[in-house]
GUBA-407392 format. One record per residue (C-alpha): residue in one letter; x, y, z. Coordinates in nm, 3 decimals, m for minus. Layout:
<res=A&x=X&y=Y&z=Z> $
...
***
This chain:
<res=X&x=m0.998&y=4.623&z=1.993> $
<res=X&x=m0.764&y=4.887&z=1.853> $
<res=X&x=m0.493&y=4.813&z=1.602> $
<res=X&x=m0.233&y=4.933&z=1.872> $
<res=X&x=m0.331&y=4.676&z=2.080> $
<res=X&x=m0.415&y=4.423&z=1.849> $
<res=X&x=0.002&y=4.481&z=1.759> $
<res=X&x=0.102&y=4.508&z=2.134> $
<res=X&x=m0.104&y=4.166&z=2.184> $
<res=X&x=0.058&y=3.966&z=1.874> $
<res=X&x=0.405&y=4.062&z=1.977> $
<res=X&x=0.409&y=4.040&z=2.311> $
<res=X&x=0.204&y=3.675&z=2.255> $
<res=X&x=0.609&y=3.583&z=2.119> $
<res=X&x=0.656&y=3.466&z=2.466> $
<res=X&x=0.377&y=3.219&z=2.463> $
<res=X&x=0.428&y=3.102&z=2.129> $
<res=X&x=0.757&y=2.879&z=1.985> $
<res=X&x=1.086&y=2.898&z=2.199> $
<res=X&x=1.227&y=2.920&z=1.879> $
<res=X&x=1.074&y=3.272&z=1.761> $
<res=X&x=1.128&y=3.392&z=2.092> $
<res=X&x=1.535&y=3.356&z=2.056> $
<res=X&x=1.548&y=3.522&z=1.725> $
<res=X&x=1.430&y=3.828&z=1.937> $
<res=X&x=1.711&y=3.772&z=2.186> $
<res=X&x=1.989&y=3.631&z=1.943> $
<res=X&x=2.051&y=3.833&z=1.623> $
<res=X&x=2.502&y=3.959&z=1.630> $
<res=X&x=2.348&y=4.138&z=1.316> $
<res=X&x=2.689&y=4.059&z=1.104> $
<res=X&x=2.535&y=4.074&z=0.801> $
<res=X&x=2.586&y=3.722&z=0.689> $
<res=X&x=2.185&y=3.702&z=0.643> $
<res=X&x=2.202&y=4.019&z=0.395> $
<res=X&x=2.491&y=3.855&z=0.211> $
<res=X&x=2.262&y=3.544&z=0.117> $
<res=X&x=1.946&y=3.722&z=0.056> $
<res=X&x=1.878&y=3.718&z=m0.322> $
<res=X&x=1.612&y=4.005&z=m0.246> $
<res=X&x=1.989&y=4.213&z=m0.094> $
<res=X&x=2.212&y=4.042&z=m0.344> $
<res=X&x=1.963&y=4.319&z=m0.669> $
<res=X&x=1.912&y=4.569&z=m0.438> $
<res=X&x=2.167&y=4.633&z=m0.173> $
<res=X&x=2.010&y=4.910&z=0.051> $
<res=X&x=1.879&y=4.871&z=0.452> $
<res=X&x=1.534&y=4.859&z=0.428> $
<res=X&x=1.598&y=4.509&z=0.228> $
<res=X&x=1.850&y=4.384&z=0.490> $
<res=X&x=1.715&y=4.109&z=0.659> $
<res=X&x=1.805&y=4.224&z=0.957> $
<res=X&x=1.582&y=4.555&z=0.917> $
<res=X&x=1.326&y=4.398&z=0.828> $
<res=X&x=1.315&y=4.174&z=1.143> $
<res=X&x=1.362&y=4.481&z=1.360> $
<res=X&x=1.028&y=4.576&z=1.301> $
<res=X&x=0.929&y=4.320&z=1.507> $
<res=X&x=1.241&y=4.253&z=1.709> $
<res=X&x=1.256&y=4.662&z=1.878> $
<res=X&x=0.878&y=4.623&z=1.947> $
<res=X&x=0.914&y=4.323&z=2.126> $
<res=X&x=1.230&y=4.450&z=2.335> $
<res=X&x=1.033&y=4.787&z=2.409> $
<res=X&x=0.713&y=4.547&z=2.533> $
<res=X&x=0.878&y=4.261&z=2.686> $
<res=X&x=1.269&y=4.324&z=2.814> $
<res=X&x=1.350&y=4.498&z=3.099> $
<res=X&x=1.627&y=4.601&z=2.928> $
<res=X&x=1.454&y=4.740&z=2.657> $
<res=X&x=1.171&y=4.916&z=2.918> $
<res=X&x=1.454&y=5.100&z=3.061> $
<res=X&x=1.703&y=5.178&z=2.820> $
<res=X&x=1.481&y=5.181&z=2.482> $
<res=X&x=1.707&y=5.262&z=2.166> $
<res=X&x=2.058&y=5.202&z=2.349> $
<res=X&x=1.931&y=4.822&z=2.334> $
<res=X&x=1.748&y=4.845&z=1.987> $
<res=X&x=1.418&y=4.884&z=2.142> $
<res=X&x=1.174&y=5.109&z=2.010> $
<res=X&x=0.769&y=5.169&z=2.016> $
<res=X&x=0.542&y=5.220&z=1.687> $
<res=X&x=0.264&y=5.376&z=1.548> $
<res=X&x=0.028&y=5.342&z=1.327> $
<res=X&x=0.169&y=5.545&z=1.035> $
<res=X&x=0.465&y=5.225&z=1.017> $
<res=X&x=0.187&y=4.980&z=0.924> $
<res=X&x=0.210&y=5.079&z=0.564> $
<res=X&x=0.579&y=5.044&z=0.580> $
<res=X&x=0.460&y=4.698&z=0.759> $
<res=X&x=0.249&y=4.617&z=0.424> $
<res=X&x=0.562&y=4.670&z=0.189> $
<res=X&x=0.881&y=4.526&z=0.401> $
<res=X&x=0.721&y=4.164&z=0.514> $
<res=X&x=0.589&y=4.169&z=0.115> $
<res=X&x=0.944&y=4.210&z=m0.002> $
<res=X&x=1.082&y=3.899&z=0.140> $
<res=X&x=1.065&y=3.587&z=m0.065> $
<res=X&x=1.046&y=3.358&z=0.293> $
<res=X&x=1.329&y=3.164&z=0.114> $
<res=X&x=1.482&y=3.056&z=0.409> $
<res=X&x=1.834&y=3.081&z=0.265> $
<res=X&x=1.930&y=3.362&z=0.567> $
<res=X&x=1.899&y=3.037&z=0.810> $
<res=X&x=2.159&y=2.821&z=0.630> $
<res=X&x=2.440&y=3.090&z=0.656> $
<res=X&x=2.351&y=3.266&z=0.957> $
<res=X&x=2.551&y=3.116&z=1.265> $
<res=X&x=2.296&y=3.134&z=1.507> $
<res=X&x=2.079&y=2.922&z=1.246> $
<res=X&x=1.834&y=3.222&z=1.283> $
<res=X&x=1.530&y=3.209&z=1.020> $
<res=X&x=1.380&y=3.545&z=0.916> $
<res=X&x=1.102&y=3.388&z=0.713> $
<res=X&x=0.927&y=3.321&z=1.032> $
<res=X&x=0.965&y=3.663&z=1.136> $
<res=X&x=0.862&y=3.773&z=0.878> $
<res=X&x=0.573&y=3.545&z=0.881> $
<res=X&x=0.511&y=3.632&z=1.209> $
<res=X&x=0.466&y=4.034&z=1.067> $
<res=X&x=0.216&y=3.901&z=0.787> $
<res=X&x=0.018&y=3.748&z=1.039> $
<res=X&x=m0.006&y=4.070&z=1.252> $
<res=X&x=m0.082&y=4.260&z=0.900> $
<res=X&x=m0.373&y=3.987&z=0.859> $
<res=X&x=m0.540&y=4.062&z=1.176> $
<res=X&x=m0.491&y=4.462&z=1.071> $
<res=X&x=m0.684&y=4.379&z=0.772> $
<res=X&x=m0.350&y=4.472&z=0.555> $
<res=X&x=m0.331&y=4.126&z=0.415> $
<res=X&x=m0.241&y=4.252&z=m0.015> $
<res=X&x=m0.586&y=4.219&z=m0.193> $
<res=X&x=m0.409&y=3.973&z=m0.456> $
<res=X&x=m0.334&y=3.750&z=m0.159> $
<res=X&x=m0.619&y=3.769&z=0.028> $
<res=X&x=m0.815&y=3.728&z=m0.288> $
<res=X&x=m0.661&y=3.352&z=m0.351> $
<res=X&x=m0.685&y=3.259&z=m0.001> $
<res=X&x=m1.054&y=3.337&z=m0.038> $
<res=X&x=m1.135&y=3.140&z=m0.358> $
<res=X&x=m0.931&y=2.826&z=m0.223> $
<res=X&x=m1.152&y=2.849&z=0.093> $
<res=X&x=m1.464&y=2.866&z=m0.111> $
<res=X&x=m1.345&y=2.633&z=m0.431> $
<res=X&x=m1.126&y=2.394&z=m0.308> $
<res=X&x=m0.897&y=2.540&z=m0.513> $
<res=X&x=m0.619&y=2.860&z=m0.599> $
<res=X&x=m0.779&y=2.883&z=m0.965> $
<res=X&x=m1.133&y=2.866&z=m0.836> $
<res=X&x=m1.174&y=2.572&z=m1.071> $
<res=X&x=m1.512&y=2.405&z=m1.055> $
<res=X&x=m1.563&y=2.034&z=m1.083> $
<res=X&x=m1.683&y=2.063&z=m1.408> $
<res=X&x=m1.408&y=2.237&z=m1.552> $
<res=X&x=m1.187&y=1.971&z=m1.368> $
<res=X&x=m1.352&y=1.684&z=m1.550> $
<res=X&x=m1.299&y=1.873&z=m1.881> $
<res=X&x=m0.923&y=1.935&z=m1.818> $
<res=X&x=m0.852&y=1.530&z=m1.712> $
<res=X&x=m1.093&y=1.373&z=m2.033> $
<res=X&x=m0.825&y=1.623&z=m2.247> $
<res=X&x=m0.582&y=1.463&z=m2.077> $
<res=X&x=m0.682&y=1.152&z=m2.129> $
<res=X&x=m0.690&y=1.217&z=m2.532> $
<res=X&x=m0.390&y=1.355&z=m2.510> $
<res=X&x=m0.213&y=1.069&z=m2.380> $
<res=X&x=m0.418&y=0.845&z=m2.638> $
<res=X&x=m0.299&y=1.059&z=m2.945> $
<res=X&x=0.064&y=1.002&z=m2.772> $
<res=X&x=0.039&y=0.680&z=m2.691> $
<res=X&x=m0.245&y=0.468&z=m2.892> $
<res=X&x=m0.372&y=0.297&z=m2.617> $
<res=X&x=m0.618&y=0.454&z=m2.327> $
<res=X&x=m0.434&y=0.607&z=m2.042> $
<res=X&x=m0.713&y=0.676&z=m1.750> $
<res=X&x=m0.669&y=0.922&z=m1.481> $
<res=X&x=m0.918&y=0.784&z=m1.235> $
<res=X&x=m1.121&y=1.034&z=m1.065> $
<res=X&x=m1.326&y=1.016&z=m0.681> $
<res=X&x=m1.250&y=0.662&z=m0.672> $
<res=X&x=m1.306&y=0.515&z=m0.355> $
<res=X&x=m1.077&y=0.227&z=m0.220> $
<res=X&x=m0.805&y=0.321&z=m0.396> $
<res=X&x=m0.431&y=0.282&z=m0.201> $
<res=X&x=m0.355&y=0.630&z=m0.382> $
<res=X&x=m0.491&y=0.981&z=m0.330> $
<res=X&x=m0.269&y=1.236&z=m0.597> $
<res=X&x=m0.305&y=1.563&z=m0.463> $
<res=X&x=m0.080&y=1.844&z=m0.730> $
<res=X&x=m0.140&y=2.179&z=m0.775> $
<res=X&x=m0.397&y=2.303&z=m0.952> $
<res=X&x=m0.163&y=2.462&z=m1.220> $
<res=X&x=m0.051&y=2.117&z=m1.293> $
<res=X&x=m0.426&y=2.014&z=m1.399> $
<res=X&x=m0.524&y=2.312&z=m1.591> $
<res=X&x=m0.239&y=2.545&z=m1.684> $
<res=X&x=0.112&y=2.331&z=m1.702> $
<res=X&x=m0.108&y=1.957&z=m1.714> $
<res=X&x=0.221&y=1.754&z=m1.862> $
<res=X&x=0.287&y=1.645&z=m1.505> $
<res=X&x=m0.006&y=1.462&z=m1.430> $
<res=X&x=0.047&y=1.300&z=m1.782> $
<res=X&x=0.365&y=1.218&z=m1.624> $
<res=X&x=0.210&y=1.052&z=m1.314> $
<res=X&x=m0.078&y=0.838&z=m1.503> $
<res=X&x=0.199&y=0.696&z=m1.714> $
<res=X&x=0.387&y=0.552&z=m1.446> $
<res=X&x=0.089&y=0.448&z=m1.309> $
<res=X&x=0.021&y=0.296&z=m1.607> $
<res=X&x=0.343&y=0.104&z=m1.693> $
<res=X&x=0.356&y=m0.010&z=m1.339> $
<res=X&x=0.019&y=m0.201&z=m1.364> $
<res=X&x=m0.137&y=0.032&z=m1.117> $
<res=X&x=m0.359&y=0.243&z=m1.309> $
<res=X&x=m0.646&y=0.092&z=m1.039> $
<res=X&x=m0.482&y=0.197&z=m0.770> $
<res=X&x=m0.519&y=0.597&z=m0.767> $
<res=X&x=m0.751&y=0.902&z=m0.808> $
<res=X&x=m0.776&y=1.250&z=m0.800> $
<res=X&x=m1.036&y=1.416&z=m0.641> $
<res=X&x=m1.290&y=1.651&z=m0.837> $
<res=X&x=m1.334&y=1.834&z=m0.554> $
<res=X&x=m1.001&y=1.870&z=m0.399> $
<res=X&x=m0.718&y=1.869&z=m0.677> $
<res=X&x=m0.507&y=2.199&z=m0.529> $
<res=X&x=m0.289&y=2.137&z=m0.241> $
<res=X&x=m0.183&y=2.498&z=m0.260> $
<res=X&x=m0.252&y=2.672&z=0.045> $
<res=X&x=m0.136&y=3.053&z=0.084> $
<res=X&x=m0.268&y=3.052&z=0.460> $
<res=X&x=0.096&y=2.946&z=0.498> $
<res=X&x=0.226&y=3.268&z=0.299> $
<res=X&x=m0.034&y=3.560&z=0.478> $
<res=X&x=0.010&y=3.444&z=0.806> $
<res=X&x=m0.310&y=3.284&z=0.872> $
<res=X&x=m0.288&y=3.025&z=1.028> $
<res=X&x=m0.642&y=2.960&z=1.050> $
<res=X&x=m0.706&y=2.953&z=0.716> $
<res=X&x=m0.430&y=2.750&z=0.642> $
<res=X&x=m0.544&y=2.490&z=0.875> $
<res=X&x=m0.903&y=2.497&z=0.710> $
<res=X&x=m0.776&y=2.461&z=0.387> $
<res=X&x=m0.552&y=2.169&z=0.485> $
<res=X&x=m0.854&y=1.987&z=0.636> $
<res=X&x=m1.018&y=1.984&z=0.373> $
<res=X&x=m0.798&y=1.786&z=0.181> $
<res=X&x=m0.718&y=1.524&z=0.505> $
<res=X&x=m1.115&y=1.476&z=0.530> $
<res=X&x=m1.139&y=1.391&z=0.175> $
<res=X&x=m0.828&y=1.137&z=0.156> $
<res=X&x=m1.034&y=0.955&z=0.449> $
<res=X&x=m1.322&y=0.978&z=0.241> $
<res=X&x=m1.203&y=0.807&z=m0.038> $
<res=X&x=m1.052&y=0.568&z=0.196> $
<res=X&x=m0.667&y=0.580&z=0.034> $
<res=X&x=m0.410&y=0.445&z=0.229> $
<res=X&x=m0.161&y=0.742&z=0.079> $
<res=X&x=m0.135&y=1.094&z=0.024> $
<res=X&x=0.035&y=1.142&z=m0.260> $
<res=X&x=0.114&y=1.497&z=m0.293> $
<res=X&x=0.235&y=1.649&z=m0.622> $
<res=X&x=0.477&y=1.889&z=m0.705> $
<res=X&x=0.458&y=2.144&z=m0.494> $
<res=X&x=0.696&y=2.218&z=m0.257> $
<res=X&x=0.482&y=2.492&z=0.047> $
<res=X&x=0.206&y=2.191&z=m0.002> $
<res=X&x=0.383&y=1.896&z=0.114> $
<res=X&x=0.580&y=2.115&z=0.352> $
<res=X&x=0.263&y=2.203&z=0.518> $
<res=X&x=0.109&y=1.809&z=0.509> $
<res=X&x=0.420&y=1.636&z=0.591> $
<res=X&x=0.645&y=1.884&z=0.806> $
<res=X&x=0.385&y=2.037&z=0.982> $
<res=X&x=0.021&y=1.881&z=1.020> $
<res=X&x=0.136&y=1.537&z=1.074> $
<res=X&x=0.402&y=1.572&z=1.299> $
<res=X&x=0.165&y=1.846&z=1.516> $
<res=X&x=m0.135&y=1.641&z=1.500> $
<res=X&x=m0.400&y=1.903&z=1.391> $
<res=X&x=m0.619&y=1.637&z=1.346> $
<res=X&x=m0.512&y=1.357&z=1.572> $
<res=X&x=m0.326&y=1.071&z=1.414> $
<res=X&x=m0.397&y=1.040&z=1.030> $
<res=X&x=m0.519&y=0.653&z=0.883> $
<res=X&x=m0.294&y=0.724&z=0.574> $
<res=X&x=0.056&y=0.787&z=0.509> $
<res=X&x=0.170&y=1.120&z=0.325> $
<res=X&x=0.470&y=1.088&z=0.067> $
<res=X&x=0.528&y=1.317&z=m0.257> $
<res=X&x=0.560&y=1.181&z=m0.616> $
<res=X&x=0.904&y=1.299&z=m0.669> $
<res=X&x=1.047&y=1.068&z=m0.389> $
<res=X&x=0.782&y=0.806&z=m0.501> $
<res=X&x=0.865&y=0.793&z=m0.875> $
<res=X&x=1.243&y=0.811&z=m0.815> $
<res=X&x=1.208&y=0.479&z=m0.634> $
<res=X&x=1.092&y=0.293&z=m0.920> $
<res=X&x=1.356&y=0.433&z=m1.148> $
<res=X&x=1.636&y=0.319&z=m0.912> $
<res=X&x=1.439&y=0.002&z=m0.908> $
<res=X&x=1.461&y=m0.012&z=m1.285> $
<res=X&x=1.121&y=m0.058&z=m1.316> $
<res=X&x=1.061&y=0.226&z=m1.570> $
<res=X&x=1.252&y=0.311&z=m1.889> $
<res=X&x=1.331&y=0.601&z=m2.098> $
<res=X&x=1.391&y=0.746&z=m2.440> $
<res=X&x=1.624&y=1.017&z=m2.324> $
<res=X&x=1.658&y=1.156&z=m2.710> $
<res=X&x=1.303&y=1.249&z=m2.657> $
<res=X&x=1.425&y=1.540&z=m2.461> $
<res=X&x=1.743&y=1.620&z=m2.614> $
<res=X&x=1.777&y=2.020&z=m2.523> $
<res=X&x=2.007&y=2.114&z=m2.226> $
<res=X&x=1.781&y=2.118&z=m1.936> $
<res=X&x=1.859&y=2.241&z=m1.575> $
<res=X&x=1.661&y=2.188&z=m1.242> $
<res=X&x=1.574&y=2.469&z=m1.007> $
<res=X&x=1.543&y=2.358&z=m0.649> $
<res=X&x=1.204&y=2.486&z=m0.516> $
<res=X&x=1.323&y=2.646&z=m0.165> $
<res=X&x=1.044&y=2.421&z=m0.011> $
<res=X&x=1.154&y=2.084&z=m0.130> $
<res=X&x=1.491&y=2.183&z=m0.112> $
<res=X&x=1.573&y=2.359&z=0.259> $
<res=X&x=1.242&y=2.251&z=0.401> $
<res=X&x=1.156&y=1.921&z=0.284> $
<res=X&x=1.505&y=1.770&z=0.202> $
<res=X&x=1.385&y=1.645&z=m0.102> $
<res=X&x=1.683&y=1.701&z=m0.364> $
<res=X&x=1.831&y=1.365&z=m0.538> $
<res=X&x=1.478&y=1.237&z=m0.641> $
<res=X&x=1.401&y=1.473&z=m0.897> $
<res=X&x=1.711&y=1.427&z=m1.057> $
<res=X&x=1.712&y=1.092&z=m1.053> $
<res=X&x=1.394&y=1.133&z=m1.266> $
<res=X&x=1.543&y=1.416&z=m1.473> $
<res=X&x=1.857&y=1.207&z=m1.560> $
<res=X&x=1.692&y=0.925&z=m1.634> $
<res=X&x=1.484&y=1.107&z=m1.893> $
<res=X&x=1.684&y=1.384&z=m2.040> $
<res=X&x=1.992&y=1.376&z=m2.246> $
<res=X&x=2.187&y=1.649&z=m2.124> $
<res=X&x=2.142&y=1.727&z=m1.755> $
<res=X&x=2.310&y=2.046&z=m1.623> $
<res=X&x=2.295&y=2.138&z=m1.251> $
<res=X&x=2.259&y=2.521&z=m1.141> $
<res=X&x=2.564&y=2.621&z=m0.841> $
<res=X&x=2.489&y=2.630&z=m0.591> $
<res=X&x=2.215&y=2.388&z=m0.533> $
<res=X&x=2.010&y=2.172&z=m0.363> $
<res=X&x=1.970&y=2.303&z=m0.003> $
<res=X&x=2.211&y=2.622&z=m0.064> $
<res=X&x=2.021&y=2.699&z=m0.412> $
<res=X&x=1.860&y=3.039&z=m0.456> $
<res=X&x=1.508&y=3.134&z=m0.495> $
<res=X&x=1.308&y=3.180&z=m0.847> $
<res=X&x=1.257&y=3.520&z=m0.667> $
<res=X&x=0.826&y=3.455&z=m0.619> $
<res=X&x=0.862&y=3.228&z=m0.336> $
<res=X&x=0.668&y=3.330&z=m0.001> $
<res=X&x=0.346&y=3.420&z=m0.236> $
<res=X&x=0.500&y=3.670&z=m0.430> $
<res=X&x=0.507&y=3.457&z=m0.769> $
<res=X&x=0.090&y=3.566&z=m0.736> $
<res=X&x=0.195&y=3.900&z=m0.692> $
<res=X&x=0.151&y=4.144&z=m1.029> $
<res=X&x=0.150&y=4.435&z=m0.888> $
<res=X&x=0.529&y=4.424&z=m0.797> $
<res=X&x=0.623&y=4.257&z=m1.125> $
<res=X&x=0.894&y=4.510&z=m1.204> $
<res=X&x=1.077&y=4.423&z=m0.842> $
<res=X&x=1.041&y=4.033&z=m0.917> $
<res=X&x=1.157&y=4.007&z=m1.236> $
<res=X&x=1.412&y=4.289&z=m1.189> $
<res=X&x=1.538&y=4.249&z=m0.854> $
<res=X&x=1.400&y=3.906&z=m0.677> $
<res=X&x=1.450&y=3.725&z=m0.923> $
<res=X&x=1.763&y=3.876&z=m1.070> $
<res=X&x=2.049&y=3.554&z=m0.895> $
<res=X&x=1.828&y=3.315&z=m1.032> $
<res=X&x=1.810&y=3.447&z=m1.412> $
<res=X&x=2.215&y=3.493&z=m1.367> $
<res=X&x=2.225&y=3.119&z=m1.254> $
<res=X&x=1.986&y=2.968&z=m1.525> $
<res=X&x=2.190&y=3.151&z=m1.806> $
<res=X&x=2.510&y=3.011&z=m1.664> $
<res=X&x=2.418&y=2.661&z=m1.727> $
<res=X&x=2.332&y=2.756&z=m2.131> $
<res=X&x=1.994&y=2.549&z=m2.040> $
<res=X&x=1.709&y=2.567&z=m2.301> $
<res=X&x=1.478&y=2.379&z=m2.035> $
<res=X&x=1.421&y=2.471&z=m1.635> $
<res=X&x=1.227&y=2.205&z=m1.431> $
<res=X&x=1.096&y=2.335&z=m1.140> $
<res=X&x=0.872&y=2.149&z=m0.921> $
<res=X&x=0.680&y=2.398&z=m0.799> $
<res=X&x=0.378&y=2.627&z=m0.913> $
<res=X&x=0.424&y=2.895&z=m0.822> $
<res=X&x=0.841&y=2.854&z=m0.917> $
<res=X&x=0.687&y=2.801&z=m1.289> $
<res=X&x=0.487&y=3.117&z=m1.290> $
<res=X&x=0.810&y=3.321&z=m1.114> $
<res=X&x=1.044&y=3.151&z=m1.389> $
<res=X&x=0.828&y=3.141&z=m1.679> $
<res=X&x=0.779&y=3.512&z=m1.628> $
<res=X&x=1.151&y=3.600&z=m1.635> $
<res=X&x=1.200&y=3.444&z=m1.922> $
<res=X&x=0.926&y=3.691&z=m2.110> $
<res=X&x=1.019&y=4.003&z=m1.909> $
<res=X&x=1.401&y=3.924&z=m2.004> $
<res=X&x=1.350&y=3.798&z=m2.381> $
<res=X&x=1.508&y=3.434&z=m2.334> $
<res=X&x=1.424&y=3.160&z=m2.540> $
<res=X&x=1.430&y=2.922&z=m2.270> $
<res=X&x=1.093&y=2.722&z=m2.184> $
<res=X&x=0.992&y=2.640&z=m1.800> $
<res=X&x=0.808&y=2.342&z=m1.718> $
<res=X&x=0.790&y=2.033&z=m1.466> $
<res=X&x=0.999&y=1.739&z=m1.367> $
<res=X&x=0.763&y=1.487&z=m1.432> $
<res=X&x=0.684&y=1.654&z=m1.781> $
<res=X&x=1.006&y=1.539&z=m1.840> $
<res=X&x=0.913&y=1.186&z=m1.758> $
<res=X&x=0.593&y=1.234&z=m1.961> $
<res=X&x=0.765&y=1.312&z=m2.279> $
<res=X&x=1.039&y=0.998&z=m2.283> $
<res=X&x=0.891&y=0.698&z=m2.080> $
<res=X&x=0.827&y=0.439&z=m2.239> $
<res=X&x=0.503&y=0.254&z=m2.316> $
<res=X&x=0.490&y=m0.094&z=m2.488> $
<res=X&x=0.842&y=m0.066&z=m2.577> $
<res=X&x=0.768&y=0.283&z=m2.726> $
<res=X&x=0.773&y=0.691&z=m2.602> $
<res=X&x=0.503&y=0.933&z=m2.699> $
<res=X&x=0.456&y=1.036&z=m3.028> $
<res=X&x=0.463&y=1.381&z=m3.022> $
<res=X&x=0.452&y=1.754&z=m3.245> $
<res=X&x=0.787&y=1.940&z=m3.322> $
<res=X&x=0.548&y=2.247&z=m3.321> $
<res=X&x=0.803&y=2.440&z=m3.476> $
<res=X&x=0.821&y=2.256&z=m3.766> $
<res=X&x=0.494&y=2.107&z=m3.732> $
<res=X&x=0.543&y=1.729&z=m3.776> $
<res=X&x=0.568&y=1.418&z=m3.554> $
<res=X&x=0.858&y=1.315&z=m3.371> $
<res=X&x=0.866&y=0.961&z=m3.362> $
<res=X&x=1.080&y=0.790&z=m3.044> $
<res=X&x=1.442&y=0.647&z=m3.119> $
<res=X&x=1.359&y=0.321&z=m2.915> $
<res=X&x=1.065&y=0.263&z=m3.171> $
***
């Protein structure tokens, strides 16, 4: 099949596909509200970065191929054809949005240009156009299991470290149970949170731990990545496969719950969109995510806190998954006031916040480092110095990687981490929080409560 119609077939497939695509090619007033949230627009205010452009690509095609009006009339009613020579514009312009989804809160017709854009990624992915940095991590996941293409070995390694860790900390054995079958819990993170930023799944083991449940969960060797950047390339196929693989082991093990970690595209894709659409029929365990599940034990006072363990100003960043997508907002700062001294909240937030400026993929994305540090990400480095922060939970990944990134490229002395890192540093344990190293001055920190 030729990549013309391979195009003409994707778009014109609009009208089979979700009613709600198909109105975003009918309803766009293009006033400009979209451009005015975009933090992509808000650094660099020219047309090609308008949302609004961008969705044109798409939007004339499908006017010239499937509206009368736009059969007869062509560019009077926005409707134009293509050729090949745009696909490398294609490439570029659907790799220069963030998929933040912050154009669908303002715009009055609700209309969301991630899944437009999306919906040009996927046509890119069938033109074999996919970025090679994308493609690449997509393709290790499929083969690994996992983003980092982590082996099971090197898994093991990371947890027993882990587990010494928390013994230093703590003086007392802290397990992280691994392919345990029969257990209620399955704790699914991301992969970073295992072998690059690990203090979260610290985090979780402790409250397993200090609520007496410390039989009642594993990991998986083989599945301990719920990243899944099918969702971000617009391959739906892959993302699917790489989901299922993850379902099939929870029944496996037998848990009763999917406990997905901090990762905001991950439980998006479990929660909002496999379960409710039934890829694989209904599912014999329940899927929740640890912030919401930790934040019910603090309101029911079942866990306690040092907070001068984590004295410095620290600020949350709203992933845009958990926090336009998933609606998951007041749990992690439940968990981050409980634990932290001085809690200072970005503006806006929540469900209006802006994006760390790597969402949609692009945190993994090198090769434009320059535009995401200097222009995607340029709001949220504005915000996060606002708030005089020296800390910036983010629960989220890839948010980490986008975040901890500015802060080298723009020479801040401000350190990026998780939410339940947080927890990890100023629960306490036997009446007592971990012990840990000032490493600037070298020497133990002891806890206030002990």
């Amino acid at each position: 099949m030729s990549r013309r119609k391979k195009v003409e077939d994707a778009i014109t497939a609009i009208n089979q596909g979700p009613k709600v695509l198909k109105l975003y090619m009918e309803m766009c007033a293009r006033c400009g509200t979209c451009a005015s949230q975009c933090p992509v627009y808000y650094a660099k205010p020219e047309k090609d970065i308008n949302p609004v452009i961008r969705s044109d690509l798409i939007r004339a095609i499908y006017k010239k191929l499937s509206t009368t009006s736009g059969k007869l009339m062509g560019e009077l009613v926005g409707a134009r054809d293509f050729s090949e020579d745009d696909f490398e514009k294609w490439a570029e312009d659907f790799y220069e949005c963030t998929g933040c989804r912050r154009c669908a809160t303002y715009c009055p017709f609700g209309i969301d240009n991630s899944v437009i854009t999306r919906k040009g990624r996927a046509i890119l992915h069938e033109l074999g156009l996919t970025p090679a940095v994308m493609q690449r991590v997509v393709d290790i996941s499929l083969e690994t299991g996992n983003t980092d293409g982590a082996s099971p070995k090197a898994f093991m390694a990371a947890i027993e470290f882990l587990e010494e860790e928390m013994k230093e900390e703590h003086g007392i054995d802290i397990k992280i149970p691994v392919d345990v079958e029969g257990a209620t819990y399955f704790y699914v993170p991301p992969s970073g949170d295992v072998l690059v930023n690990p203090e979260a799944t610290t985090g979780i083991a402790k409250v397993f731990h200090v609520l007496g449940m410390a039989d009642q969960w594993t990991m998986s060797s083989k599945c301990f990545d719920g990243a899944n950047y099918g969702l971000f390339t617009g391959d739906d196929a892959s993302m699917k496969a790489d989901n299922k693989l993850y379902v099939d082991e929870a029944k496996r093990l037998g848990a009763k719950v999917m406990l997905m970690g901090e990762c905001g595209h991950a439980y998006r894709i479990m929660k909002m969109m496999m379960e409710p659409a039934k890829w694989w029929g209904d599912l014999p365990f329940e899927i929740t995510n640890c912030l919401q599940w930790t934040a019910i034990h603090i309101k029911a006072g079942r866990l306690q806190f040092d907070k001068t363990m984590n004295p410095m100003p620290v600020t949350y960043h709203d992933p845009c998954n958990f926090g336009r997508s998933c609606g998951i907002v007041d749990e992690p700062r439940i968990i981050l006031e409980a634990s932290c001294l001085d809690f200072r909240e970005m503006y806006p937030n929540r469900g209006d916040n802006w994006c760390c400026g790597g969402g949609g993929g692009l945190s993994a994305m090198d090769t434009i480092l320059d535009f995401r540090m200097e222009i995607t990400g340029k709001k949220k480095m504005e915000q996060i110095r606002a708030t005089g922060a020296k800390y910036v939970a983010a629960a989220c990944s890839n948010c980490k990687r986008q975040l901890i990134q500015l802060m080298e490229y723009h020479n801040e002395d401000i350190v990026v981490g998780g939410v339940h890192d947080m927890l990890s540093r100023a629960i306490l344990i036997n009446g007592k929080a971990a012990q840990r190293i000032d490493y600037e001055s070298g020497v133990a920190v002891e806890s206030e409560s002990g």
